[in-house]
C-alpha positions as CSV (number, residue, x, y, z in Angstrom):
1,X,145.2,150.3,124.1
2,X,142.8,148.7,126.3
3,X,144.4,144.9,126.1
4,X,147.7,146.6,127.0
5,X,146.2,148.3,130.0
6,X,144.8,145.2,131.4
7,X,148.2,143.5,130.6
8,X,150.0,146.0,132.8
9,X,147.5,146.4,135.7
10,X,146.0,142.8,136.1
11,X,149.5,141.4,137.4
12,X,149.6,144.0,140.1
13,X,146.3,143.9,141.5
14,X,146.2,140.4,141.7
15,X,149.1,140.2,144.0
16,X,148.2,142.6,145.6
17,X,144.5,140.7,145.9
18,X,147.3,137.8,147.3
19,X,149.3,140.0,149.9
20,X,146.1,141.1,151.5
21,X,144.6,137.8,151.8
22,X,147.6,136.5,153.0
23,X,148.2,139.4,155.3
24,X,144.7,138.8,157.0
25,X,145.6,135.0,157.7
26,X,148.7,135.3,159.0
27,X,148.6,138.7,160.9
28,X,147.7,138.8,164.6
29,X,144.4,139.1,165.6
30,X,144.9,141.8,168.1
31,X,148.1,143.7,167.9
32,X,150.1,144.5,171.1
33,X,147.5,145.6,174.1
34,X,144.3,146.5,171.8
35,X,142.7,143.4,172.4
36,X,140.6,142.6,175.8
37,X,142.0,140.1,178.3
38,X,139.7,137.5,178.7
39,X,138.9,136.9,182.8
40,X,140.9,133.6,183.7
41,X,138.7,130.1,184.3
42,X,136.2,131.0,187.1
43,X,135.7,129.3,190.2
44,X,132.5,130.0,191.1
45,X,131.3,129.4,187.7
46,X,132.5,125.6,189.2
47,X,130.6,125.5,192.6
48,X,133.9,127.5,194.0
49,X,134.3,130.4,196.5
50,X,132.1,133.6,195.5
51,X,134.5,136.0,196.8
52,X,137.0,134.6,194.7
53,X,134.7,135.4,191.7
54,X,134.4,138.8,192.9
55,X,137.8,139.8,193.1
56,X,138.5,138.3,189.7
57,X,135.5,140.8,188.1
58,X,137.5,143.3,190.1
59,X,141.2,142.4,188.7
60,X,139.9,142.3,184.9
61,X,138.3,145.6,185.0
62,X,135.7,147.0,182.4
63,X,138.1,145.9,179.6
64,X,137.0,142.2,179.8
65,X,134.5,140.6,177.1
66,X,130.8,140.2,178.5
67,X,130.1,137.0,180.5
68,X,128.2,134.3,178.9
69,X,126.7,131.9,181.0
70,X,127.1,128.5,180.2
71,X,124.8,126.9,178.2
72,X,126.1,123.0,180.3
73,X,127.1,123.9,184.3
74,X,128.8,120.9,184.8
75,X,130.3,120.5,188.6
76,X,134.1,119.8,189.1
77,X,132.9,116.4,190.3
78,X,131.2,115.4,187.3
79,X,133.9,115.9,185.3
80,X,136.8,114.6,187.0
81,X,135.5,111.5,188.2
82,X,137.0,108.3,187.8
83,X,135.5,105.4,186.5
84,X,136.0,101.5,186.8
85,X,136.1,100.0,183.4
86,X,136.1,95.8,184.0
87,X,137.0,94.9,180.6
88,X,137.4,91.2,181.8
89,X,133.6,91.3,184.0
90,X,130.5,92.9,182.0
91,X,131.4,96.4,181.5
92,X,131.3,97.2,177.2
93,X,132.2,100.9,175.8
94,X,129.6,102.3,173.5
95,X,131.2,105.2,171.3
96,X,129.4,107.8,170.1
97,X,130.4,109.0,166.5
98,X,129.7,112.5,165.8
99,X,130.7,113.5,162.6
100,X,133.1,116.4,162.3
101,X,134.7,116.1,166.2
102,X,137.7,113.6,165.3
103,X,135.4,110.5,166.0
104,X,136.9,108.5,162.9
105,X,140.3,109.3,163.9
106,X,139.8,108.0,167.3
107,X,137.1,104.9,166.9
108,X,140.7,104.1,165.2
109,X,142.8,104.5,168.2
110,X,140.5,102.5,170.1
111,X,141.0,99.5,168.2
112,X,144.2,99.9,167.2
113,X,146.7,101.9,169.3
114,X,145.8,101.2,172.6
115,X,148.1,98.8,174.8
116,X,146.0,96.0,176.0
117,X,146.0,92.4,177.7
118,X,144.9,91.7,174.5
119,X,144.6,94.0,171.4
120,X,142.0,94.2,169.3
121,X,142.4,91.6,166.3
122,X,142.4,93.8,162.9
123,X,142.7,92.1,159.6
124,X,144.8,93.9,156.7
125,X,142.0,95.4,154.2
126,X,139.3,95.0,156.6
127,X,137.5,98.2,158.5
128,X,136.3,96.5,161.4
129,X,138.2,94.8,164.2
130,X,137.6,92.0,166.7
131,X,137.7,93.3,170.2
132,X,137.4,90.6,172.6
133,X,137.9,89.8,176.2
134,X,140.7,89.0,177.4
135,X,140.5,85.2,177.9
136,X,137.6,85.5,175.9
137,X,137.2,84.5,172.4
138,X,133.3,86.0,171.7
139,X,132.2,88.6,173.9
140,X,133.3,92.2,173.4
141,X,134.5,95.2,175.4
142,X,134.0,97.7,173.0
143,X,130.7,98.9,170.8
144,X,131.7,101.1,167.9
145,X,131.7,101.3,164.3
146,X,135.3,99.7,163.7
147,X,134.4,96.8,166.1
148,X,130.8,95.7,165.3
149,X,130.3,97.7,162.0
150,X,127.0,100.3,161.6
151,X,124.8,97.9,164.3
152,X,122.4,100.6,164.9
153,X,122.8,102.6,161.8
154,X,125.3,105.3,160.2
155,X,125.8,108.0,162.9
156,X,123.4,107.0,165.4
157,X,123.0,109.8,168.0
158,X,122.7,108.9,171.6
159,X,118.8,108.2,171.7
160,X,119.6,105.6,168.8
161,X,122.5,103.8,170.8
162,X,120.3,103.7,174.2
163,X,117.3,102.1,172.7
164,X,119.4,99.8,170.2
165,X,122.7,98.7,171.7
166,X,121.0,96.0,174.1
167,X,119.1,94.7,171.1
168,X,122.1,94.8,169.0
169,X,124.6,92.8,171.7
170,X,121.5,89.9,171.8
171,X,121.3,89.4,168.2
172,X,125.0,88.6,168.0
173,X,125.5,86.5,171.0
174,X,126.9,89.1,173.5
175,X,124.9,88.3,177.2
176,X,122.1,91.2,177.3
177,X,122.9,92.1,181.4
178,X,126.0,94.3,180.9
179,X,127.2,97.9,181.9
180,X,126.9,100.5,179.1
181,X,129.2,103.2,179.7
């Protein structure tokens, strides 16, 4: 009796085990207006108007999630700034990998996507590409893992880069007085 017991109840828990995890993915999180509204984009977390900040505190009422402060204050200058990048003077890009961020996937689309003067030269079967000046046949615009290989070691972090990109450009040719950016 017991192995025909477990024959008719196993099935039906276990989809129901199944509907429930499903369930939990694909319902919403918050259902209709149970959930807090989360206070819109600040402006005086950005150097912007304090009043303004005020009467945003005021329009989100005591519903809102607490305030964090933020752990990097950047200003609205500092991060829309634009930047002259001289690929055919001295400037060279130096990307920083970090793992688990997309770097791969875009250290490919650096070397390979991108419209330029003149593309990056990638061999069929080969990892790394050769990313040189336009007019140029041996200096490089472009420091990364798909253009000069592991230079300063797998997943070097930015302390790594800063102390070993220089050294790394003058053991293969590159001149040493550039712009790292």
């Amino acid at each position: 009796m017991d192995e025909r017991f477990h024959r008719w109840l196993l099935p039906p828990l276990l989809a129901l085990l199944f509907l429930l995890i499903v369930y939990q993915y694909v319902s919403p999180a918050c259902p209709g207006a149970a959930c807090p509204r989360r206070p819109p984009g600040s402006a005086a977390r950005r150097g912007g108007d304090p009043a303004l900040r005020e009467e945003e505190e005021a329009a989100v009422g005591e519903a809102s999630l607490p305030r964090v402060a933020s752990k990097f204050p950047f200003a609205r200058g500092e991060l829309c700034r634009r930047v002259h990048f001289d690929m055919r003077g001295r400037d060279v890009i130096v990307f920083l990998h970090i793992q688990k961020t997309g770097g791969t996937t875009f250290g490919r689309h650096l070397v390979r996507n991108i419209r330029l003067e003149q593309p990056c030269y990638c061999r069929a079967g080969q990892k790394k590409c050769a990313c040189h000046r336009p007019g140029g046949d041996k200096d490089t615009w472009l420091f990364s893992r798909f253009s000069t290989g592991w230079s300063c070691g797998l997943h070097a972090d930015w302390t790594e880069l800063t102390s070993c990109v220089p050294a790394a450009m003058e053991r293969r040719g590159w001149a040493g007085n550039r712009t790292l950016r």
